[in-house]
Structures are given as C-alpha cells and as structure tokens.
C-alpha positions as a LaTeX table, in Angstrom:
\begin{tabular}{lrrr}
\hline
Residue & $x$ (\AA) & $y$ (\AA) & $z$ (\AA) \\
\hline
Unk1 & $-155.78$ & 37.73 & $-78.81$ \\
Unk2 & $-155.19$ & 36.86 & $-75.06$ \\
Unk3 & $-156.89$ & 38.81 & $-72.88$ \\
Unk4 & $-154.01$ & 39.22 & $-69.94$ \\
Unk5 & $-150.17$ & 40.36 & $-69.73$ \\
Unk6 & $-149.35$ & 36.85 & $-68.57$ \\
Unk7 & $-150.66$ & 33.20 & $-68.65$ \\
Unk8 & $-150.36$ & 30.33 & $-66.25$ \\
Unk9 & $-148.71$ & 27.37 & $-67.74$ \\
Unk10 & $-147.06$ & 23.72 & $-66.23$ \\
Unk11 & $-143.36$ & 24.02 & $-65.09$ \\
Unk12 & $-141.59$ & 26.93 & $-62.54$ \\
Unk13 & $-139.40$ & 28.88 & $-64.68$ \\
Unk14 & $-140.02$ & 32.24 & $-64.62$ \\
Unk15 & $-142.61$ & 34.00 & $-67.35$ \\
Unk16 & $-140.73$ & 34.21 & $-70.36$ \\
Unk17 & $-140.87$ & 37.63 & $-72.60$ \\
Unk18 & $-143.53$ & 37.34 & $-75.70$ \\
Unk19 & $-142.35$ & 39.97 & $-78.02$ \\
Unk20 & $-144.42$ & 40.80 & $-81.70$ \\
Unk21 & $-142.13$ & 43.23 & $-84.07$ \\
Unk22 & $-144.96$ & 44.51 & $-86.41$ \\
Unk23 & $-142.65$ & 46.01 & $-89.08$ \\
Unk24 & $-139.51$ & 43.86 & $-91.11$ \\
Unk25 & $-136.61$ & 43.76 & $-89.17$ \\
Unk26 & $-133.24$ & 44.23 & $-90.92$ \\
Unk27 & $-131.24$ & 41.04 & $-89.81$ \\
Unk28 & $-128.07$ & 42.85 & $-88.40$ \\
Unk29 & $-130.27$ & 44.59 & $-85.93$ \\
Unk30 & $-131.83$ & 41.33 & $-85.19$ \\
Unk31 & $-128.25$ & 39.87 & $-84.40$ \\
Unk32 & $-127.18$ & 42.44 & $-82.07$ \\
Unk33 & $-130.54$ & 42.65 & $-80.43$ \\
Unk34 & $-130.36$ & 39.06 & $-79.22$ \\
Unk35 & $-126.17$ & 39.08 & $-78.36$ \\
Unk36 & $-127.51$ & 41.82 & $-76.12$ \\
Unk37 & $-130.32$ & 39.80 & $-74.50$ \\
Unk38 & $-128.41$ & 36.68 & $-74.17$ \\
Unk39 & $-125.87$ & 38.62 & $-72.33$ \\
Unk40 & $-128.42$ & 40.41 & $-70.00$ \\
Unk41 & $-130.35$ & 37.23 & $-69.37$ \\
Unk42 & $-126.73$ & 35.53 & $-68.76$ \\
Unk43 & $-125.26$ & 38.58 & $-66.59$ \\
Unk44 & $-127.69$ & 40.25 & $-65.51$ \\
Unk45 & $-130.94$ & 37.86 & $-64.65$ \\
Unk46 & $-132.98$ & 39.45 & $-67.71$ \\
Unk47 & $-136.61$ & 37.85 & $-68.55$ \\
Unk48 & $-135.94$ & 34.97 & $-71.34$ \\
Unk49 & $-137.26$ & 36.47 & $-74.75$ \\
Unk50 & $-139.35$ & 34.85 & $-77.76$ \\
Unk51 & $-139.24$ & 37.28 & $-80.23$ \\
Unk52 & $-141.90$ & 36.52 & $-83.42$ \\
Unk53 & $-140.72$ & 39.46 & $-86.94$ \\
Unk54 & $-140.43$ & 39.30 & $-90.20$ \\
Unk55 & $-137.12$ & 39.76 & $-92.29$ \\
Unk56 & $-136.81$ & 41.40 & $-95.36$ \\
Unk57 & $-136.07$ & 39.12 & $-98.20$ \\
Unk58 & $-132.63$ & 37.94 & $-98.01$ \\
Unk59 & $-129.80$ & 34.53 & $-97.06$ \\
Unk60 & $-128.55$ & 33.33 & $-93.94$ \\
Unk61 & $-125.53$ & 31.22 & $-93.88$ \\
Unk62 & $-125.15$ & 28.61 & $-90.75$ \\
Unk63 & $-121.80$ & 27.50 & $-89.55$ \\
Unk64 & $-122.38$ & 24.38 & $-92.38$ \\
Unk65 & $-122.75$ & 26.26 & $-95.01$ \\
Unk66 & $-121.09$ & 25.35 & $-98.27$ \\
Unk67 & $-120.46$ & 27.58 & $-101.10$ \\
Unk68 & $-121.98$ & 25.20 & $-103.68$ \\
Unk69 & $-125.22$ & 25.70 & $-101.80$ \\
Unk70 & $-125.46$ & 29.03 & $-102.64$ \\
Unk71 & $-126.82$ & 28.97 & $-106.52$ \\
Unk72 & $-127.88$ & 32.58 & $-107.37$ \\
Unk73 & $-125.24$ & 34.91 & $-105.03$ \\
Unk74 & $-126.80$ & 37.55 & $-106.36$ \\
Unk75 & $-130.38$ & 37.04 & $-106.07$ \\
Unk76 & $-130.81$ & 38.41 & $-102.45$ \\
Unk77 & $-128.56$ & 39.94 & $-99.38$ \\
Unk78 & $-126.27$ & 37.09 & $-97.78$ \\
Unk79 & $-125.23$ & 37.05 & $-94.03$ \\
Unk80 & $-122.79$ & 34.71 & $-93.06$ \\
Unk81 & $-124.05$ & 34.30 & $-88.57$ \\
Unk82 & $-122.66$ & 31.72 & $-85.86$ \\
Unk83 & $-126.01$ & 29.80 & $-85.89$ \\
Unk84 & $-125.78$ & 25.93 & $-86.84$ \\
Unk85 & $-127.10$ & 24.94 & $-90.12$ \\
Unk86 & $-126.55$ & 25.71 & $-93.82$ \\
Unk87 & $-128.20$ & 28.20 & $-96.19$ \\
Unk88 & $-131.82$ & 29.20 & $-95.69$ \\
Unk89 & $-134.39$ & 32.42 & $-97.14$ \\
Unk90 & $-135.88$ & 34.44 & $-94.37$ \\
Unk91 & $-138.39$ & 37.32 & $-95.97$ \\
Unk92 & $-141.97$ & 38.33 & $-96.00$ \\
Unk93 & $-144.82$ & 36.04 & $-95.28$ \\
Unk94 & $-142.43$ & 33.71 & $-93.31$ \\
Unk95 & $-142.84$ & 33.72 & $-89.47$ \\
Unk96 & $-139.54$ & 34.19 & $-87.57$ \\
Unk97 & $-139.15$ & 32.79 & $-83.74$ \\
Unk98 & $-136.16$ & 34.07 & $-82.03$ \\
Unk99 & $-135.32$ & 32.02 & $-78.81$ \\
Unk100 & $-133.71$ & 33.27 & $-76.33$ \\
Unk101 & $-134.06$ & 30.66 & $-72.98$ \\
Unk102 & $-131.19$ & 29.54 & $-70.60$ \\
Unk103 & $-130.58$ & 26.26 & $-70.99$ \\
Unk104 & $-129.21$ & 25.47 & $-68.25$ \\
Unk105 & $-131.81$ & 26.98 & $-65.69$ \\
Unk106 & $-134.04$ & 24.60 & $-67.19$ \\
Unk107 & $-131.87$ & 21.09 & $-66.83$ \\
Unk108 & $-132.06$ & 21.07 & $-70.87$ \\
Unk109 & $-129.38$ & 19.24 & $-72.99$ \\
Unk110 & $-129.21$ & 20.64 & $-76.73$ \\
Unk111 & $-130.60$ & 17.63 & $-77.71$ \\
Unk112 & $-133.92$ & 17.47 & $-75.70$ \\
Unk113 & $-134.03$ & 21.18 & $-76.60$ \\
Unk114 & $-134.40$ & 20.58 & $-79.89$ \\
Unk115 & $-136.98$ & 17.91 & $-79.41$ \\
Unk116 & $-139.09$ & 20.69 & $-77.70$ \\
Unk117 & $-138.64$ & 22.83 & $-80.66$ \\
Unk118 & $-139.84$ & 20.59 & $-82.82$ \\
Unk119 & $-142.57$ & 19.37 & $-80.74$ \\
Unk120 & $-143.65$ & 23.45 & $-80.42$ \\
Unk121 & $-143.64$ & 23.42 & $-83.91$ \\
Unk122 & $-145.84$ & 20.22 & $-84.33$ \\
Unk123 & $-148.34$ & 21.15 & $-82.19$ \\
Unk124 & $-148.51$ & 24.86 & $-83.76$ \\
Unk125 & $-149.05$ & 23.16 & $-87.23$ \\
Unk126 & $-152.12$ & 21.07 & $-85.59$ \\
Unk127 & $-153.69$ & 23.55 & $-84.89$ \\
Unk128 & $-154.93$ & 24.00 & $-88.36$ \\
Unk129 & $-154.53$ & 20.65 & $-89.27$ \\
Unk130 & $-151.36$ & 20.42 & $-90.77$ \\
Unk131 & $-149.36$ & 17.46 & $-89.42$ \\
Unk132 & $-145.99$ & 17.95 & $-88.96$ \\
Unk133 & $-143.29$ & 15.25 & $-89.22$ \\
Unk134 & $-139.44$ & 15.11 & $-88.00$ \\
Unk135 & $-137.01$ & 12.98 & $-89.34$ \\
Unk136 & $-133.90$ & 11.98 & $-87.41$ \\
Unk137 & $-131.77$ & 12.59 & $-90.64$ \\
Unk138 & $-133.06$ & 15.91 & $-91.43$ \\
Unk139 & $-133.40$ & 19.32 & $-88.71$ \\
Unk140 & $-136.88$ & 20.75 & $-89.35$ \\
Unk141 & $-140.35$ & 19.59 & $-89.55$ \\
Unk142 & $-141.80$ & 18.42 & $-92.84$ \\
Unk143 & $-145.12$ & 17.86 & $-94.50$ \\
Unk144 & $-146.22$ & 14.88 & $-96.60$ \\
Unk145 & $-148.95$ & 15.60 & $-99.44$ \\
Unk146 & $-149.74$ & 13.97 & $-102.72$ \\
Unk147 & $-148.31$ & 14.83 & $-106.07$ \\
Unk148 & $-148.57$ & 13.61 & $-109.60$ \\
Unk149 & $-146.19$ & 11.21 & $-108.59$ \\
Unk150 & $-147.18$ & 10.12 & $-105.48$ \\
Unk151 & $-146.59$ & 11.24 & $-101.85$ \\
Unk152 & $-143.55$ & 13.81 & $-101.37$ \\
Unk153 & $-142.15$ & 15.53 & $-98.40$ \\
Unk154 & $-141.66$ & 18.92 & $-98.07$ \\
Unk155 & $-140.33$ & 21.18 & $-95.71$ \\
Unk156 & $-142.25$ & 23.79 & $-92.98$ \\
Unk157 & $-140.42$ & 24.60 & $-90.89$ \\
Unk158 & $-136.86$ & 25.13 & $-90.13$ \\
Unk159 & $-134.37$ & 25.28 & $-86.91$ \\
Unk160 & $-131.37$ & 26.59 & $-86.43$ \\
Unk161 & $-129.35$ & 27.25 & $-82.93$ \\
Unk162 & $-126.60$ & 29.11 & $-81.38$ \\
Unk163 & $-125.86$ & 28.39 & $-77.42$ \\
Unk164 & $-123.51$ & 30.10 & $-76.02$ \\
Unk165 & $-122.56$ & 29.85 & $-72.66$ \\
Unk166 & $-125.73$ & 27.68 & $-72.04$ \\
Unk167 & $-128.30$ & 30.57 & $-73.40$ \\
Unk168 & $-129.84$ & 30.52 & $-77.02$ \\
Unk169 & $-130.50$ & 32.58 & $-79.57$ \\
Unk170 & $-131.55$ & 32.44 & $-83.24$ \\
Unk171 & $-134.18$ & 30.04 & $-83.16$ \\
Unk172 & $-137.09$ & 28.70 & $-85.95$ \\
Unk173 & $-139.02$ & 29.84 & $-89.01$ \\
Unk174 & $-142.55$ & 28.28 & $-89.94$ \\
Unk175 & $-143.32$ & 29.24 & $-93.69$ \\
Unk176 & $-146.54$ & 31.10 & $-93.57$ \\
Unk177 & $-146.82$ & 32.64 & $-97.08$ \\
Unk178 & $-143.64$ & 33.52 & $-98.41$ \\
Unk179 & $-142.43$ & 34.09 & $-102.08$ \\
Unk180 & $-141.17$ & 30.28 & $-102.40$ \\
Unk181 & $-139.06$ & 31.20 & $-105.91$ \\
Unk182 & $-136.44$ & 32.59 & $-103.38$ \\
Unk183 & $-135.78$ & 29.22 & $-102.28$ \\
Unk184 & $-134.78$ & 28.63 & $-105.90$ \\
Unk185 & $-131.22$ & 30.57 & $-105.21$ \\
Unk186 & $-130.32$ & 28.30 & $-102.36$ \\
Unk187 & $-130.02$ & 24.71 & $-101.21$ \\
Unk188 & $-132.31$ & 25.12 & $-98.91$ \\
Unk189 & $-130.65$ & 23.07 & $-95.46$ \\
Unk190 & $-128.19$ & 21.62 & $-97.69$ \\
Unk191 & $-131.33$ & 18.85 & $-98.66$ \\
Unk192 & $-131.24$ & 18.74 & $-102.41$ \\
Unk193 & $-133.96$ & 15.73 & $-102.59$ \\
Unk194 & $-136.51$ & 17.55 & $-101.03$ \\
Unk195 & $-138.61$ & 20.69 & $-101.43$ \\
Unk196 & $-140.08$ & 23.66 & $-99.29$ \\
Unk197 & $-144.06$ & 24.08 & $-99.02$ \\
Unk198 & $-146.22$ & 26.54 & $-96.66$ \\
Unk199 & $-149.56$ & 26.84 & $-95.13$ \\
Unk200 & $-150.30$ & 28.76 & $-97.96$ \\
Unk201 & $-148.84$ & 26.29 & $-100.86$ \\
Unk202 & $-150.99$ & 23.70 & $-98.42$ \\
Unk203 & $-154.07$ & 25.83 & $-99.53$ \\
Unk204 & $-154.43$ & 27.33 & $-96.02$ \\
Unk205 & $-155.41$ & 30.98 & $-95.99$ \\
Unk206 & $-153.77$ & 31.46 & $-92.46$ \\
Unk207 & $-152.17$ & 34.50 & $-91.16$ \\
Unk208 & $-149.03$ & 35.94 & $-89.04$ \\
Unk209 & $-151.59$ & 36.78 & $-86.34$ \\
Unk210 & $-153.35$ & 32.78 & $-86.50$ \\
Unk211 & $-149.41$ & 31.58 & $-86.32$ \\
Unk212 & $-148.52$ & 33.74 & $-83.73$ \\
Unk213 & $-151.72$ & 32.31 & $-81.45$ \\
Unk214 & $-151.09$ & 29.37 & $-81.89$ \\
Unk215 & $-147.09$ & 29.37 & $-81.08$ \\
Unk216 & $-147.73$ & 31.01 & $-77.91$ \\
Unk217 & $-150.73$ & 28.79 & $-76.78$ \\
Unk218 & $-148.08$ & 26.02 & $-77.90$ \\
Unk219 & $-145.11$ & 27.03 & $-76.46$ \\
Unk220 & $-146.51$ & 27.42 & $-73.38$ \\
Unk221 & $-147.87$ & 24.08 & $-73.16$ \\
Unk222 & $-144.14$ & 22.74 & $-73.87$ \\
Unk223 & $-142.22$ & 25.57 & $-72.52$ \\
Unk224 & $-144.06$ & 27.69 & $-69.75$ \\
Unk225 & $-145.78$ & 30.92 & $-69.15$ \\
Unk226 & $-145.05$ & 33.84 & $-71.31$ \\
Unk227 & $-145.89$ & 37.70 & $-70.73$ \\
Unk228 & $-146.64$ & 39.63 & $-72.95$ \\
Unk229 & $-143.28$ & 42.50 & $-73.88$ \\
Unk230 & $-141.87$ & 45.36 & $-76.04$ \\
Unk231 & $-140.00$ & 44.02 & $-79.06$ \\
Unk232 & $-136.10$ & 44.97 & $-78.74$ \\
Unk233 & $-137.00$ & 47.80 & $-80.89$ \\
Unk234 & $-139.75$ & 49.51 & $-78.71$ \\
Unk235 & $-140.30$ & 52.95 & $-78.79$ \\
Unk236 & $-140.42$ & 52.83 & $-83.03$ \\
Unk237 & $-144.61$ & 54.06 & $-83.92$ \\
Unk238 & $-144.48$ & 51.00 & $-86.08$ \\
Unk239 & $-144.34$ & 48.66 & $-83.62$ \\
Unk240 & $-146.16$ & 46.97 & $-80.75$ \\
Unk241 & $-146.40$ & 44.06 & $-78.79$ \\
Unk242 & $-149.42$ & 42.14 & $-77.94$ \\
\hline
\end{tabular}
C-alpha cells in the first residue's frame, strides 16, 4: 500500500484522482458516474479520475459491435455504450480501469493515447513477469505461451475508448481471475482466431490488490502523479479508497 495521499511522478499535469470501488459496481451507475466527471473535469476544472471496480458478470457492446458476435444473448446482461470496440465480458475477478484524463491538456492525439495505454498495461504485466505484447492489427495486449500445438496468443487485456470533447472515459480491463466460460457467449473483440487467458490461467496466484499496485506505480511512471480519492460512490460502508 502507499504510504501518502499523493506521489511525485515526471510530467506537470496536475495529480490525477486514484479511486478503489471495493464492492461490484452495476454498469449503468458506472456510465453515469463518468458522463458526470467528464463533464466536471471539462466544465468545471475537476481532478482527472482513474477509477479501478469490479462489474458484475455481464456484456458490453462497443460502437463495432455486430450482432453475429453475440452467440449466447441470453447468457448474461447486455449493454449496448458509446465506447469504441465490439463485444467484451466484464465480471468478477477481472480488474476494471476507468479513465477519465483530458486529452487535450496533455498535447495527446488518440493515437499516442492509446500507445500509453498499452504501454501502462505492459509495464503492469512485468511486474510479475508476464510479458505483454501489442499487435498493430489487434486493440489490446496479448500473451504468448505454449500449447500442445505450439505457441498461441491469447488475450490480457483489453481497451476500449470514448473521447468526447477531448476528455475520456471508459477505459481498460486486465483479466485477473475471472470465470473465462463467459467469454464462450461472445466474440470476444470481434477476434475469432484467438483466445482470452489471465494471470490466473498463466498460473499466477495474483490479486486485485497486487494489480491495483502495480497500475498505479505504472501509470504514474507513464502518466503522472495520482492522489489517492473517494470512488464516485463514496459515502456507501462498503466502500473505500486507498
């Protein structure tokens, strides 16, 4: 655990918000908690916000999302949202990063944004010596391990963005130790040739709180300083930040 509200890091933007939700967060709360940030940060000069939860199990829909993709619609709840992407599972066991940073404050491009992401997410995965991959044909990062029949590729990690008037929300997922069968109801990322591993499946007993060290240490090395804040829903007993 870090031992002070806020931590020096490269770079001059402001400390950005570290928020922990401690409970499962039901995903239409979770969309109207960042439209409301990205507003106030937008409007109103509010802190930037990284906020790290858990979902219960259920489907998100991108703005790419095909219906074929969808291969069990009645496995799980499905939300349709206005982030990029196709169809992915969010639930229990999978770490959820929430990103909500003006863009254009820092000089980024969507582009070199998403490089950062993914290079957060690299450096998060070496810290327990998992290397992470990117491939310029497929959003995420990936894993390489051997198999029966030789090296495959699996994936992490996942990204998927909304910007709106230069601020960002929705964000990343690293798969910590989810129920993989609910990827079975999907197309996970529209990727049919490829499958969908975690730290776990990789024989790592990590957990949320080992992830969520190491994605702050990591994003602050890429990012800047963070400070540590109450989750949007603060004031619930179940909750806390740290």
């Amino acid at each position: 655990m870090f031992s002070s509200d806020s931590r020096a890091a490269p770079g001059s933007a402001p400390a950005v918000d570290w928020a922990i939700s401690d409970r499962p967060i039901e995903y239409p709360f979770a969309l109207d908690a960042m439209r409301s940030r990205a507003a106030a940060i937008r409007d109103n000069g509010s802190p930037e916000l990284i906020w790290l939860l858990e979902h219960p199990p259920l489907y998100t829909g991108g703005t790419g999302a095909k219906d074929d993709d969808l291969l069990n619609p009645s496995a799980l709840p499905i939300f349709r949202t206005g982030r990029g992407g196709q169809f992915t599972y969010h639930g229990p066991g999978q770490r959820v990063v929430y990103v909500m940073l003006d863009l254009k404050a820092r000089g980024f491009d969507i582009r070199a944004f998403v490089t950062r992401l993914e290079a957060w997410i690299v450096g998060t995965l070496a810290q327990f010596n998992v290397t992470g991959e990117t491939r310029p044909d497929r959003v995420g990062v990936w894993v390489k391990r051997a198999s029966s029949t030789g090296a495959i590729e699996e994936k992490i990690a996942a990204i998927g963005l909304r910007v709106s008037r230069g601020i960002t929300t929705h964000g990343l997922s690293i798969n910590v130790d989810p129920d993989l069968s609910h990827y079975d109801g999907i197309v996970p990322c529209g990727i049919r040739d490829y499958g969908v591993t975690s730290l776990a499946g990789l024989g790592l007993p990590v957990t949320n709180y080992d992830v969520d060290v190491a994605l702050r240490a990591n994003f602050e090395r890429t990012f800047g300083a963070t400070k540590r804040a109450e989750p949007p829903e603060a004031g619930s007993e179940n909750s806390r930040a740290r």
